[in-house]
ZAMI-302346 format. One line per field, with one value per residue: residue in one letter; y, x, z of N, C-alpha, C in turn; residue number from 1. Coordinates in pm, whole numbers, padded with zeros to 5 digits. Each point is the difference from the previous one (the first is absolute). Last residue first. Layout:
% ZAMI-302346
resn = c(a:...) .
nyy = c(Y:...) .
nxx = c(X:...) .
nzz = c(Z:...) .
cayy = c(Y:...) .
caxx = c(X:...) .
cazz = c(Z:...) .
cyy = c(Y:...) .
cxx = c(X:...) .
czz = c(Z:...) .
resi = c(NUM:...) .
***
This chain:
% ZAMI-302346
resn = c(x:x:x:x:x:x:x:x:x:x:x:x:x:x:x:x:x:x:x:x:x:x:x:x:x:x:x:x:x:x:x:x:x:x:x:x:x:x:x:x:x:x:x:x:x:x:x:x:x:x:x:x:x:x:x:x:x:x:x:x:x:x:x:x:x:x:x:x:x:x:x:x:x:x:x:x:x:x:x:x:x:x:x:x:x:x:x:x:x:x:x:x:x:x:x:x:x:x:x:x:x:x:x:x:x:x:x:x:x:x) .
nyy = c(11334:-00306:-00302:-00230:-00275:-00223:-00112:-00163:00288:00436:00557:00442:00312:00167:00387:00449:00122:00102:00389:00406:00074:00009:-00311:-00405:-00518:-00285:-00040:00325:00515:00368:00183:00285:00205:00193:00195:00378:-00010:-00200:-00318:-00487:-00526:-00479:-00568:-00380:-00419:-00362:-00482:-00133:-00018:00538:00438:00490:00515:00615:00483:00184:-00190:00068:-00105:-00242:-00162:00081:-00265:-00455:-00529:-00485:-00306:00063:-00133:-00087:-00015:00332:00326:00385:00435:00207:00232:00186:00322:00264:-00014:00239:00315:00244:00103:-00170:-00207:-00302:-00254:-00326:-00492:-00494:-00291:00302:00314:00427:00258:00298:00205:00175:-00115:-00312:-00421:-00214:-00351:-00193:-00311:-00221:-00214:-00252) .
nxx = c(10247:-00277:-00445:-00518:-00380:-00572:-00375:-00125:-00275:-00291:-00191:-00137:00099:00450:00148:-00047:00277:00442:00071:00091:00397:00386:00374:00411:00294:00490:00403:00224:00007:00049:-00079:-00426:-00417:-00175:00176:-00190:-00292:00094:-00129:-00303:-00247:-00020:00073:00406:00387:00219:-00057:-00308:-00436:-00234:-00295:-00170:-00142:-00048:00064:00468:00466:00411:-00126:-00394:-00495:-00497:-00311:00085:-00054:00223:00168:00029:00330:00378:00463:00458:00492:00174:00240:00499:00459:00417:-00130:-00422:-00613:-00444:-00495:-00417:-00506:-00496:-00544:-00490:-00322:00026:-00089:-00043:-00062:-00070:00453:00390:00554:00489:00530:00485:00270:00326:-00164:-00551:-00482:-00597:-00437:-00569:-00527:-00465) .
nzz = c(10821:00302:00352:00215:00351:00189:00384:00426:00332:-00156:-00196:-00053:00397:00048:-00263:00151:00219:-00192:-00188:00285:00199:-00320:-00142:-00070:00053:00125:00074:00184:-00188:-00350:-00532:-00196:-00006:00517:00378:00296:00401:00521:00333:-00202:-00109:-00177:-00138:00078:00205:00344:-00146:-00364:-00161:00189:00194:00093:00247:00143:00162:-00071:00103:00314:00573:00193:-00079:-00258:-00188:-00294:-00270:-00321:-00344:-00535:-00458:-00485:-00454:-00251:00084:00337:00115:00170:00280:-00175:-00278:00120:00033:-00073:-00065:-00288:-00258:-00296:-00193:-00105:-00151:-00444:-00244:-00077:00462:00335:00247:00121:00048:00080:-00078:-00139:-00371:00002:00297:00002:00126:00062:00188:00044:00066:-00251) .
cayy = c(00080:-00055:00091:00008:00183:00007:00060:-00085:-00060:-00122:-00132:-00016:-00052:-00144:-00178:-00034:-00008:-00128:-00090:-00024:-00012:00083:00072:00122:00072:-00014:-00098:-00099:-00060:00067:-00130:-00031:-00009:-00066:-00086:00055:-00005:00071:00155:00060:00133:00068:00162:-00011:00118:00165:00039:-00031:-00114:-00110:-00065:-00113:-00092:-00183:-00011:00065:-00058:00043:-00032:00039:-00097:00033:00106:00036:00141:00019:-00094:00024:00039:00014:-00039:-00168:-00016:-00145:-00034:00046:-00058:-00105:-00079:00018:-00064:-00111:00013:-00029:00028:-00011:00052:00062:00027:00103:00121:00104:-00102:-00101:-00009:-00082:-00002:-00054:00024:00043:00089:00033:00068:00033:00113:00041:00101:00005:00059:-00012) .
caxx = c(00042:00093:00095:00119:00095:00149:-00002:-00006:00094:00004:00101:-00008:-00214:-00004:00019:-00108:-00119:00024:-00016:-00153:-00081:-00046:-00096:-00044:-00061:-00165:-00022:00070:-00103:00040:00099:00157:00092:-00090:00051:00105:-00023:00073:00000:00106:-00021:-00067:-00032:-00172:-00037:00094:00036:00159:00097:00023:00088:-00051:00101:-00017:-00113:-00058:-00112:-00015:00139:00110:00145:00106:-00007:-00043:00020:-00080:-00086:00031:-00154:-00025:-00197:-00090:-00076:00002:-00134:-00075:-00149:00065:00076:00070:00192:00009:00147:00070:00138:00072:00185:00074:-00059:00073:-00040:00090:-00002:-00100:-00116:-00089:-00182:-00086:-00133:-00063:-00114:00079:00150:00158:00121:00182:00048:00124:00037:00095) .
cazz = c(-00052:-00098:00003:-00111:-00086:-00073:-00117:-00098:-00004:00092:-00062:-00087:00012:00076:-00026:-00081:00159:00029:-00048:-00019:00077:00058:-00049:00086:-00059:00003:-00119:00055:00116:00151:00070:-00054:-00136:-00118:-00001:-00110:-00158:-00062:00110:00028:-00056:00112:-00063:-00068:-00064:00015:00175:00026:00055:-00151:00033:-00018:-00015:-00016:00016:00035:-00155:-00097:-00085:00033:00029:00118:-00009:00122:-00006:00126:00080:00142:00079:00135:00066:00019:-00123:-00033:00032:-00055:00038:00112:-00062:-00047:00092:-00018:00075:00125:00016:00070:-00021:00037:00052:00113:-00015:-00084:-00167:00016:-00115:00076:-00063:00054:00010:00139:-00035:-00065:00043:-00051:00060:-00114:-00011:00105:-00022:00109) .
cyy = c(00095:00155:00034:00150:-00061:00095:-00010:00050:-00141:-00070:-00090:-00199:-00073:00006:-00091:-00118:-00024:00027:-00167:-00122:-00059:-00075:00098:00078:00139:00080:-00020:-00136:-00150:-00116:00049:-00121:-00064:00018:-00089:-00163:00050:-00004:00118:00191:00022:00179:00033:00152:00018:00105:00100:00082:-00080:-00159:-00111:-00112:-00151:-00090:-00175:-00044:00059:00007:00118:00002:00140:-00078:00047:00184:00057:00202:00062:-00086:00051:00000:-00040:-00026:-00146:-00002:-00151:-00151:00017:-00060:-00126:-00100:00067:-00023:-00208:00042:-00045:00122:00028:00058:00091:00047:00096:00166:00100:-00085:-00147:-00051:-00146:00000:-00137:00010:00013:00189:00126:00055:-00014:00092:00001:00090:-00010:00120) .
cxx = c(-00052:00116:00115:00035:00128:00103:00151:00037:00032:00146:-00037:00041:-00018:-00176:-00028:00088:-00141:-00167:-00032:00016:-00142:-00078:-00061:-00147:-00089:-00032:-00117:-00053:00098:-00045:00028:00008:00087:00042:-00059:00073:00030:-00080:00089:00013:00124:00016:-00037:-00011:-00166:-00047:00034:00010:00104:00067:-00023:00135:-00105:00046:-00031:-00168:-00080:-00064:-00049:00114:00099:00058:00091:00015:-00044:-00030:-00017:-00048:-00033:-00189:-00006:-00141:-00063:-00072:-00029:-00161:-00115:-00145:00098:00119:00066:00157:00002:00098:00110:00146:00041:00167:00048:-00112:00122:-00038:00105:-00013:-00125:-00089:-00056:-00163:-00065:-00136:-00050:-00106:00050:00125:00098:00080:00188:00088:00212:00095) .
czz = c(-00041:-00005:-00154:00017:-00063:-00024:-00046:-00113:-00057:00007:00141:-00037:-00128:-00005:00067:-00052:-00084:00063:00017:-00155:-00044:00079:00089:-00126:00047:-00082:00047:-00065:00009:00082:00143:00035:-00014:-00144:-00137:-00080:-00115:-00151:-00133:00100:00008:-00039:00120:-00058:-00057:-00138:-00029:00125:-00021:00063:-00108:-00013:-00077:-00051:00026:00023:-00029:-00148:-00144:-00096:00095:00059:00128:-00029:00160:-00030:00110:00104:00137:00065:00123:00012:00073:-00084:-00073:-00036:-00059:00041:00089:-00066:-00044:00073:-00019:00034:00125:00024:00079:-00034:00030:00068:00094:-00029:-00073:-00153:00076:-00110:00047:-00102:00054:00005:00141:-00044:-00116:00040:-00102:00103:-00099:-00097:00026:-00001) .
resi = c(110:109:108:107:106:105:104:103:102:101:100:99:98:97:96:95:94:93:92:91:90:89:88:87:86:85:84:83:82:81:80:79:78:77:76:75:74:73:72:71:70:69:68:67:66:65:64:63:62:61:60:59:58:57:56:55:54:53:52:51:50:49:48:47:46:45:44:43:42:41:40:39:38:37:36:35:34:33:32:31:30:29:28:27:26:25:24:23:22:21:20:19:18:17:16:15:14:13:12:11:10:9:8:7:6:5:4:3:2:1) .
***
């Protein structure tokens, strides 16, 4: 089963199957006033090219209002800057979402 680690703190993203790694990740995470919700979440919906400032794609968590998506700015990717979504490169997010079903699990922590 696959689903997904987020480290706020190592701005990294990884994709494991069971206990194997598949994948790595470099993200953009919440800044500190809006910062990126610790927890277990799942996705539940994804839409290509959302608009706006999600750049490529958007998967949608289920906590309201926040999910991973790309990003129009990729200088951005490392830091604390995002509104407590989870930002990633373009071509990154766009090979995950083929990578991952919806439902899939994402633990969020420190």
């Amino acid at each position: 089963m696959r689903w997904i680690d987020i480290s706020i703190s190592k701005h990294e993203l990884k994709l494991y199957d069971g206990n194997k790694l598949l994948k790595r990740y470099s993200i953009a995470v919440g800044k500190m006033v809006t910062a990126t919700p610790i927890g277990t979440y799942k996705i539940i919906n994804k839409q290509l090219n959302p608009g706006g400032p999600f750049g490529a794609f958007w998967m949608g968590l289920s906590r309201p209002n926040y999910g991973i998506h790309g990003t129009n700015n990729p200088s951005s990717i490392g830091k604390n800057v995002s509104h407590g979504c989870i930002r990633m490169f373009n071509k990154d997010v766009l090979e995950l979402s083929q990578l991952v079903l919806l439902g899939t699990t994402v633990v969020i922590h420190k």
